[in-house]
C-alpha positions as CSV (number, residue, x, y, z in Angstrom):
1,X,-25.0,131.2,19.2
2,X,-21.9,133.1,17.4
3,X,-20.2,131.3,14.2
4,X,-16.8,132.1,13.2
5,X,-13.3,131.4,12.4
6,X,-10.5,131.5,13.9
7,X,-8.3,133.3,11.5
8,X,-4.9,131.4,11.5
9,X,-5.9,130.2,8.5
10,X,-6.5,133.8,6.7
11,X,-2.6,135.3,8.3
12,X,-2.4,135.6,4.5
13,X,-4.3,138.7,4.3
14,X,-4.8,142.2,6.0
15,X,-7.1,142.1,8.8
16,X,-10.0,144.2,6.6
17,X,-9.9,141.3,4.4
18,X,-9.8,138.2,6.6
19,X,-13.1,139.7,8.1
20,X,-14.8,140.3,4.5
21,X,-14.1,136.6,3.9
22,X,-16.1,135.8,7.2
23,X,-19.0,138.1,6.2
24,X,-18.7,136.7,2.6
25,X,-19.4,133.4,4.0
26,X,-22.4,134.3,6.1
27,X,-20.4,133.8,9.4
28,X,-20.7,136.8,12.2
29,X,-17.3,136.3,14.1
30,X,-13.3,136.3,14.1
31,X,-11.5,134.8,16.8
32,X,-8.3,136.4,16.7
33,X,-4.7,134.9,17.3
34,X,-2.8,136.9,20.3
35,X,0.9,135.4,20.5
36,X,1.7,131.4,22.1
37,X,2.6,129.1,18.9
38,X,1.5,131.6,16.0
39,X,2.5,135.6,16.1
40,X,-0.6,137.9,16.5
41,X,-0.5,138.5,13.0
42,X,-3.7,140.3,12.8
43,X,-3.3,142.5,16.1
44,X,0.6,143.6,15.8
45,X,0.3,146.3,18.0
46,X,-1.1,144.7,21.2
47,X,1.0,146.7,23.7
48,X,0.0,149.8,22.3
49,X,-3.6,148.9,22.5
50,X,-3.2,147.7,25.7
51,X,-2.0,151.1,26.9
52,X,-3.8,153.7,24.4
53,X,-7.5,154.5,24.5
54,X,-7.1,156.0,20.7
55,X,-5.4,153.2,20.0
56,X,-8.3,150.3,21.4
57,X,-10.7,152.4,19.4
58,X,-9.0,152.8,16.1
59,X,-8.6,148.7,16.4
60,X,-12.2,148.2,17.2
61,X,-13.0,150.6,14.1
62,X,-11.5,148.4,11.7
63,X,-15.1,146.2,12.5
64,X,-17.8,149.0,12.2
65,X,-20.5,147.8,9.8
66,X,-18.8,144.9,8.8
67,X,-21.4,142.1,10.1
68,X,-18.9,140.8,12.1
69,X,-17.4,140.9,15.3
70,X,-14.5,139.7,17.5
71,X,-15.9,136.0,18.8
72,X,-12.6,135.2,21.4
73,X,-8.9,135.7,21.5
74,X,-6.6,132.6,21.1
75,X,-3.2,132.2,22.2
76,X,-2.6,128.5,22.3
77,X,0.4,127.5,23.3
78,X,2.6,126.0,26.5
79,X,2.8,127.9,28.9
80,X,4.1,125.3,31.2
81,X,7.3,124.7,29.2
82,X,10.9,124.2,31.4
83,X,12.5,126.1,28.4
84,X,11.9,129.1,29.7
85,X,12.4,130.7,25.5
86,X,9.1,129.0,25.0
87,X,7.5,128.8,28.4
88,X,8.1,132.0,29.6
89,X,6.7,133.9,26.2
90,X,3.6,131.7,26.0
91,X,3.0,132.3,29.6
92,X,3.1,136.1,29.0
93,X,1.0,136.0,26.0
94,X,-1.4,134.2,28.0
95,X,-1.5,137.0,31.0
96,X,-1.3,139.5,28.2
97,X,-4.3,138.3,26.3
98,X,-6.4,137.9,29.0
99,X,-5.8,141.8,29.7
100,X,-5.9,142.5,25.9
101,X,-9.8,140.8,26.1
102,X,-10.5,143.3,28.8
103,X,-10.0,146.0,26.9
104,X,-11.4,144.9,23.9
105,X,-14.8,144.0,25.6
106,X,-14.1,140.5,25.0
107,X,-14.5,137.6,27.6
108,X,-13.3,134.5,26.3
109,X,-9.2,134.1,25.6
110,X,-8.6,130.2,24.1
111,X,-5.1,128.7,24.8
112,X,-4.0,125.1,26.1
113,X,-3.3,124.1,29.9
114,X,0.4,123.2,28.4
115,X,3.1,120.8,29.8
116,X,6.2,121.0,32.2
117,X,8.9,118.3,32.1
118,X,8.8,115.3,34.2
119,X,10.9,116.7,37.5
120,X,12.8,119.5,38.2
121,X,15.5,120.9,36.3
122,X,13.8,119.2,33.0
123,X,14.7,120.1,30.3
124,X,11.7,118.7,27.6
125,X,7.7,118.4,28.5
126,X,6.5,115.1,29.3
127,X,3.5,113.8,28.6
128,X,2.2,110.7,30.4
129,X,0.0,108.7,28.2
130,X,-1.1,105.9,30.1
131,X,0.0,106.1,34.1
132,X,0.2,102.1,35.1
133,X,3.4,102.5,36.7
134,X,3.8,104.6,40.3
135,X,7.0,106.3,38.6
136,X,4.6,108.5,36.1
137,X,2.4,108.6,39.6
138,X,5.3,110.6,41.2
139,X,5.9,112.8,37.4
140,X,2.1,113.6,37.3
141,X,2.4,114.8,41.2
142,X,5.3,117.4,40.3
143,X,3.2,118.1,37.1
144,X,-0.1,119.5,38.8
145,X,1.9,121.2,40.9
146,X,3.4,123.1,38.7
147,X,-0.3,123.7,36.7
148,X,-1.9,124.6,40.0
149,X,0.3,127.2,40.8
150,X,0.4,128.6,37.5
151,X,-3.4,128.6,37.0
152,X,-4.3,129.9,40.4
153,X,-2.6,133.2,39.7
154,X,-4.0,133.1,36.2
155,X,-7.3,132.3,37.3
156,X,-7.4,135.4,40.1
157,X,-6.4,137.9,37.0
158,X,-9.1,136.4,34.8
159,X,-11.9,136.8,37.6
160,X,-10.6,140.5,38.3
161,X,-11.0,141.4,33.9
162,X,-14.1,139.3,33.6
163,X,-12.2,137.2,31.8
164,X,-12.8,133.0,31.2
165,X,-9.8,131.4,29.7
166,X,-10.8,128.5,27.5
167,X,-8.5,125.6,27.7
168,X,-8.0,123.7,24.8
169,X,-8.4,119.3,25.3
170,X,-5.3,118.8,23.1
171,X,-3.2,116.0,24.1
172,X,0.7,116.3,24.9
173,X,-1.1,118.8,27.7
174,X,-1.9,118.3,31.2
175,X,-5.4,118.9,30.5
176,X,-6.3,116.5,27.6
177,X,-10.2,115.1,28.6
178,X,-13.5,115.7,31.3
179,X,-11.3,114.2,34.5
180,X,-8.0,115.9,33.6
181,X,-10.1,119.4,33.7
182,X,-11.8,118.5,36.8
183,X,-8.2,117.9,38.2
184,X,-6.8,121.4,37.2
185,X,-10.5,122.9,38.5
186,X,-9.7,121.1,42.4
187,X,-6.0,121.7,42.3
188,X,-5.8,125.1,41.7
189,X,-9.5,125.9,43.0
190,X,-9.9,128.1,39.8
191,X,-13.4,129.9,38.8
192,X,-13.1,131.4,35.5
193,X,-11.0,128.3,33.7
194,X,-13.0,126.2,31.7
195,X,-13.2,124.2,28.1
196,X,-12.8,125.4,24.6
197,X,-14.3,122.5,23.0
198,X,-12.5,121.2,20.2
199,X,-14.1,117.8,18.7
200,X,-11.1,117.2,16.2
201,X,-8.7,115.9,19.3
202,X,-11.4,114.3,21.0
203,X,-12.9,112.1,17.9
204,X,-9.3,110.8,17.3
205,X,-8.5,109.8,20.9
206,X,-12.1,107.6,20.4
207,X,-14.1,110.1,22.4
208,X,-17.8,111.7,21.6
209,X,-17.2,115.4,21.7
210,X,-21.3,115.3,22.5
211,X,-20.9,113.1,25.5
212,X,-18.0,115.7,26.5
213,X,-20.1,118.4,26.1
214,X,-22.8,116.6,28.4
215,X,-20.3,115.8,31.1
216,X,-18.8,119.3,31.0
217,X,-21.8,121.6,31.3
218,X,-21.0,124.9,31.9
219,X,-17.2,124.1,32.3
220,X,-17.6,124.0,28.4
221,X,-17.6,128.1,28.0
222,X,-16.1,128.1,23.9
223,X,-16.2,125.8,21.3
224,X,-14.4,125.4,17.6
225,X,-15.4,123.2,14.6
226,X,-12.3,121.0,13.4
227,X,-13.4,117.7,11.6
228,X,-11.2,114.8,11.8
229,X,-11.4,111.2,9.3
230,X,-10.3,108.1,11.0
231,X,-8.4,106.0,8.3
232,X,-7.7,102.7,7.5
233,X,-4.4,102.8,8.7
234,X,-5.6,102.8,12.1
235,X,-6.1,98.9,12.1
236,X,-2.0,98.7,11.8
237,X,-0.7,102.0,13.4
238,X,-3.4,103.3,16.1
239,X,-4.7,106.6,17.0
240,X,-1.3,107.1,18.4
241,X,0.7,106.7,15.2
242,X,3.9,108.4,16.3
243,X,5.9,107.9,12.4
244,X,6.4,111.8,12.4
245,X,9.2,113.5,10.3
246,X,11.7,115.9,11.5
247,X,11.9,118.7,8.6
248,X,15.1,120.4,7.7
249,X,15.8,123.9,8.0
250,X,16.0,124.3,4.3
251,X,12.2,123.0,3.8
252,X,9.0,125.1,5.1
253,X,8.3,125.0,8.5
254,X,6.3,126.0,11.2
255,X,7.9,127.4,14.3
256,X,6.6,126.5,17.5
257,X,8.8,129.0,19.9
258,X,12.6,128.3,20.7
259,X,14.0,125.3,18.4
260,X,11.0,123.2,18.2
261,X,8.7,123.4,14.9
262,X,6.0,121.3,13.6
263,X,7.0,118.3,12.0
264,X,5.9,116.4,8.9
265,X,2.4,114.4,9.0
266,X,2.9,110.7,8.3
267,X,2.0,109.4,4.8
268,X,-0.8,106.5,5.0
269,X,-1.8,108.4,8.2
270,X,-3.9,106.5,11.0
271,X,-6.3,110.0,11.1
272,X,-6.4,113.5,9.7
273,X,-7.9,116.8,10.2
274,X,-10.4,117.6,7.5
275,X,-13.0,120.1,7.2
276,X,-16.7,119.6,8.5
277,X,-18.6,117.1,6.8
278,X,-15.7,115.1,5.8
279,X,-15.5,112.6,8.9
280,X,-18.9,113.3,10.8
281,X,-22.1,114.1,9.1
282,X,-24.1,117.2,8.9
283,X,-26.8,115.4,11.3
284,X,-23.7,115.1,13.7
285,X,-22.8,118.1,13.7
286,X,-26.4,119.5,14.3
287,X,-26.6,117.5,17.7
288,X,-23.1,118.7,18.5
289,X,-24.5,122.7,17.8
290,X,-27.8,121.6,19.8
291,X,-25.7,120.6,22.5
292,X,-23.7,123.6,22.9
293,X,-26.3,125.8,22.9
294,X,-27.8,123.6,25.9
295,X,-24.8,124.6,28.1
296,X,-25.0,128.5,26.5
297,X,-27.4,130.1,23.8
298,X,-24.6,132.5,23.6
299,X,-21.6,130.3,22.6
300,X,-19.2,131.0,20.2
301,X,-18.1,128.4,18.1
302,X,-15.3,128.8,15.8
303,X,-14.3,127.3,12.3
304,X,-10.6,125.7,12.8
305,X,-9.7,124.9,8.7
306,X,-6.3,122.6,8.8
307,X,-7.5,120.6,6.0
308,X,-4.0,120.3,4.0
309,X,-6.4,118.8,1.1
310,X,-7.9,121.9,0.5
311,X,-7.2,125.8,-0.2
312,X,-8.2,128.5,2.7
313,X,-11.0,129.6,1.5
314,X,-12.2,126.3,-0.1
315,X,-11.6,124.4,3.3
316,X,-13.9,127.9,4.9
317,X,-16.6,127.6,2.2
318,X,-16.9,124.0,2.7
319,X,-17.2,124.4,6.9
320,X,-19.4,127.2,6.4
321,X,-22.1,125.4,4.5
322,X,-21.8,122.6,6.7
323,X,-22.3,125.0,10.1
324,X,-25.4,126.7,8.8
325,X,-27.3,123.5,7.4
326,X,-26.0,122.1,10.9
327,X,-27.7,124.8,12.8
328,X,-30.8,125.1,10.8
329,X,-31.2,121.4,11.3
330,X,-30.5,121.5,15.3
331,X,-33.2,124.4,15.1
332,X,-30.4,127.3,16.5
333,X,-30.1,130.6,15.3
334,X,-27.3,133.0,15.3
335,X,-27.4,136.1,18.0
């Protein structure tokens, strides 16, 4: 197996220097941002290198005898949004990362299955939670069609580049768990769309990201390493704690494409992200690594740090240590 980071977290710093942090911490791999949600801060000139041979190779220089290599191209985002400001851009960045991985030598592009709106002419995406009514029967029908089309054609330019795009099981997407994937798979009769397997959204929607992992097989093609800490809280607000705050365009904000941007996490919070260790074990972790490497000796799996309670490279050191006593334990070495 490959362990990285994915290096949102290190936008902070010049390329040369997000990958001597990965080396520093005895990792081997940086997946890199390509558009969708976040700018492709570390690869600015993606249409160039998509079009210049000197260009690709002057890119690919910047990791000569470094220790570490690209593991995976991410461009999360919705690509399935009616506004087409946001939809249309994420949709792009998807089509244009899968040929940016192609000409990289790369083979794995991460992003999310995204979400239309309810019918036509919606304006906002619309996730159905829990479908006990035939009304979100009839949304979810107009939904998968819109998914199938889009991932068919997808799908056909991923085979053709040698390409598998990694879908992301984040909820407020189509594709959120094993039988939503299976859906996209028969819908759109897609070959080279499978999993990126993120455990941080499936331990807080109560699922075992090792069970998933079972039940997936080879559909699981990528994986990154987000912890997540269930809290007290739960017990009054739920995994679905919804007491969000919209921020004001005077405070510090994320944008998310168009007018939408992140907003503020809940204070007494039913769950949060935390880094590796700090809401699953080390032994945990080890059967989760074991796992993958059942499905694929070769899998990348990536360090995701959104721990707000520590620094970058704290929240890194800390995931680090925890991923290489976690593979030495599941007995797994690095390629």
């Amino acid at each position: 197996m490959k362990f990285g980071v994915y290096n949102a977290i290190l936008h902070d710093r010049p390329l040369p220097e997000a990958i001597s942090v990965v080396n520093d911490f005895g990792l081997s791999g940086i997946e890199l941002n390509t558009g969708g949600f976040l700018p492709p801060v570390h690869v600015p000139n993606i249409d160039t290198i998509l079009t210049s041979d000197a260009a690709r190779d002057d890119f690919l220089g910047l990791f000569e005898g470094t220790n570490v290599s690209i593991s995976g191209l991410n461009c999360n985002g919705n690509p399935l949004h009616p506004n087409s400001a946001i939809g249309d851009l994420h949709a792009a960045d998807v089509r244009k990362s899968i040929r940016l991985a192609h000409r990289l030598g790369q083979h794995r592009v991460v992003t999310m299955s995204g979400l239309p709106a309810g019918e036509q002419r919606g304006q906002r995406p619309n996730w159905i939670v829990n479908a006990w009514n035939s009304a979100a029967l009839d949304v979810l029908e107009y939904q998968w069609d819109v998914a199938a089309s889009f991932w068919h054609d997808v799908d056909l330019e991923a085979r053709d580049l040698d390409v598998k795009v990694a879908l992301e099981l984040h909820p407020q997407n189509l594709v959120f768990n094993p039988p939503t994937m299976r859906e996209l798979i028969d819908r759109a009769q897609t070959q080279n769309i499978g999993v990126e397997l993120d455990a941080s959204h499936l331990f807080w929607q109560q699922m075992d990201p090792i069970a998933v992992v079972n039940d997936l097989g080879q559909i699981v093609v990528h994986a990154a390493a987000k912890d997540v800490r269930v809290n007290p809280a739960v017990s009054i607000y739920g995994v679905l704690d919804n007491r969000f705050r919209r921020l004001s365009e005077d405070e510090d904000r994320v944008n998310l494409g168009g007018d939408e941007w992140v907003n503020e996490w809940p204070n007494d919070s039913a769950w949060d992200f935390v880094a590796l260790g700090r809401g699953h074990d080390v032994e945990y972790w080890a059967r989760f690594i074991s796992a993958l490497n059942e499905v694929d000796p070769h899998m990348m799996l990536n360090i995701e740090h959104e721990d707000v309670s520590l620094g970058r490279l704290e929240g890194l050191e800390v995931a680090a240590n925890v991923i290489h006593e976690a593979a030495r334990l599941a007995g797994v070495t690095e390629d």
